[in-house]
DRENLUM-795497 format. One record per residue (C-alpha): x, y, z. Coordinates in nm, 3 decimals. Each point is the difference from the previous one (the first is absolute). Example, Ala and Ser with C-alpha at 12.3 -4.5 7.8 and 13.67 -1.06 7.14 Angstrom:
<pts>
<pt X="1.230" Y="-0.450" Z="0.780"/>
<pt X="0.137" Y="0.344" Z="-0.066"/>
</pts>
This chain:
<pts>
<pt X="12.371" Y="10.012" Z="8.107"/>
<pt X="-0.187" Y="0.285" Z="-0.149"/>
<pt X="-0.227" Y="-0.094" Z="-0.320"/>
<pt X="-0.072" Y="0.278" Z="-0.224"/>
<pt X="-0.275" Y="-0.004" Z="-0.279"/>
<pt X="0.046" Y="0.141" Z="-0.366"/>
<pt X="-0.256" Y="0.153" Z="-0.199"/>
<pt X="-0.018" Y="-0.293" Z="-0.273"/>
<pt X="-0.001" Y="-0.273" Z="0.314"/>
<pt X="-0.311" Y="0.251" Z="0.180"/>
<pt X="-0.181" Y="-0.032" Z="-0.385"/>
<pt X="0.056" Y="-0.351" Z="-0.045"/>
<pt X="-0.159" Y="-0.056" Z="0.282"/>
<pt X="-0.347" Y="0.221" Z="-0.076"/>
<pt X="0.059" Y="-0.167" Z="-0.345"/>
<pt X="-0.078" Y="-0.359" Z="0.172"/>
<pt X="-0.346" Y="-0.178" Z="-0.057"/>
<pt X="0.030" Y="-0.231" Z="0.299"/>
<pt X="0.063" Y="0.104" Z="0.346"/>
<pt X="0.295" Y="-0.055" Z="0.138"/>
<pt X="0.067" Y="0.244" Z="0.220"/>
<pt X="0.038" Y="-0.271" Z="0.350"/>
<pt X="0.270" Y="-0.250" Z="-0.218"/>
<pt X="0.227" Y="0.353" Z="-0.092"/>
<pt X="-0.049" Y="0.115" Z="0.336"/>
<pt X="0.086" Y="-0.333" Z="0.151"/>
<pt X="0.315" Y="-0.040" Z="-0.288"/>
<pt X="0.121" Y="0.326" Z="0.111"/>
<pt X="-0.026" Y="-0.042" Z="0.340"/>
<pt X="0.290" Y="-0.301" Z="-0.017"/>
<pt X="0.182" Y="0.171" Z="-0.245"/>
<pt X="0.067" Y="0.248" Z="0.304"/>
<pt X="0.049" Y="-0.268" Z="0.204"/>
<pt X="0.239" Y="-0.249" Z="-0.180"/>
<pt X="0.074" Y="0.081" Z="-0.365"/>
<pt X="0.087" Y="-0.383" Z="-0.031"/>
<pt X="-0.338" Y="-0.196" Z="0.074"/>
<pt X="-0.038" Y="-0.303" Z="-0.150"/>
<pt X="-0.347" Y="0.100" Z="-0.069"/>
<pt X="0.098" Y="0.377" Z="-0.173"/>
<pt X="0.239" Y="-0.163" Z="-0.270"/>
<pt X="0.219" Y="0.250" Z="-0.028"/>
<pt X="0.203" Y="0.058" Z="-0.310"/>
<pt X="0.258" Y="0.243" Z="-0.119"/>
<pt X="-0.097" Y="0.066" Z="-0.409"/>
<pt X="0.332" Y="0.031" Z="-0.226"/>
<pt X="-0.038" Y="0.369" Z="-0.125"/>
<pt X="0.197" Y="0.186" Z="-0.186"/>
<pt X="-0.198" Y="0.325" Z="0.126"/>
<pt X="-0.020" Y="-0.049" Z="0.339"/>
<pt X="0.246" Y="-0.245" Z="0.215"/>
<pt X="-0.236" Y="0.022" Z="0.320"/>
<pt X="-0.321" Y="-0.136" Z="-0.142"/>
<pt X="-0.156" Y="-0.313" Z="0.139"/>
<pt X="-0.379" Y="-0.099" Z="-0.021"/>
<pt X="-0.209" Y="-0.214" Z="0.271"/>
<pt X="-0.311" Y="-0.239" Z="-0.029"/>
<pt X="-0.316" Y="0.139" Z="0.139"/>
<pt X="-0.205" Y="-0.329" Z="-0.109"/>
<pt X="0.002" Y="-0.204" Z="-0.341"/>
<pt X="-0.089" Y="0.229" Z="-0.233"/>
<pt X="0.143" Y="0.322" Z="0.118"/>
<pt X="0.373" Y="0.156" Z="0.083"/>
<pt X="0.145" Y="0.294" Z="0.131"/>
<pt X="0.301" Y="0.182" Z="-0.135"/>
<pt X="0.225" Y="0.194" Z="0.262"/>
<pt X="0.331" Y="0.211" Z="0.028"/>
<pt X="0.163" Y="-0.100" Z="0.284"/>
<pt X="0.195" Y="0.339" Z="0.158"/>
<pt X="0.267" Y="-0.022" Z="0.290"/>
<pt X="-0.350" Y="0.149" Z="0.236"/>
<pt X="-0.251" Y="-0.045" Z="-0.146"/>
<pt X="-0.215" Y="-0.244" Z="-0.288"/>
<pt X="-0.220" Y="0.192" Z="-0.322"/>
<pt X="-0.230" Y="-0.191" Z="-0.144"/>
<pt X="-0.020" Y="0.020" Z="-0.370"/>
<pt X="-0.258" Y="-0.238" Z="-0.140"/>
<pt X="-0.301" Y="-0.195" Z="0.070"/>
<pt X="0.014" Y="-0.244" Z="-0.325"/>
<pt X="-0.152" Y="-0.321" Z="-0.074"/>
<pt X="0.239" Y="-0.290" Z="-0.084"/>
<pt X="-0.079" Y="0.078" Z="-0.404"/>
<pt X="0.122" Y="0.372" Z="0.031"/>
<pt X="0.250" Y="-0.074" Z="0.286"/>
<pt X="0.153" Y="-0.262" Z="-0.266"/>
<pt X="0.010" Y="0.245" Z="-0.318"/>
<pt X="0.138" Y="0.300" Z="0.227"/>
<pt X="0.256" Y="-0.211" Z="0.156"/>
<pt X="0.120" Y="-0.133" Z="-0.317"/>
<pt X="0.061" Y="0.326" Z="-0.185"/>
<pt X="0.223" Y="0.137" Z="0.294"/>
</pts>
């Protein structure tokens, strides 16, 4: 599968204080390979906007937000669980 980046996703990332460049790539990198690893925790969000959003862990504290496509993945957000939370629940 294809993974695609969006401009918000590219500016959360220069946004970030820590460096976490290896646990993204290595998140990504079995999110091409099997969408459903245990370790990704992969979950479809209830949406009234979008019916093909689903966010994955990258470690504890952060998440990433994704359209899934018929080819191809975007990825919308890098959030922490605090944001991920309040974006998720206004939907």
């Amino acid at each position: 599968m294809i993974i695609k980046e969006s401009n918000l996703f590219k500016r959360d990332i220069i946004k970030l204080k820590t460096n976490l460049s290896n646990q993204i790539e290595k998140t990504l990198n079995l999110l091409k390979e099997n969408e459903k690893h245990p370790s990704l925790n992969n979950k479809s969000i209830n949406c009234k906007r979008a019916d093909n959003l689903y966010s994955i862990r990258v470690n504890k504290q952060y998440r990433i937000l994704y359209f899934k496509y018929d080819n191809y993945f975007e990825l919308h957000r890098l959030l922490d669980h605090d944001k991920y939370d309040r974006l998720t629940k206004d939907c």
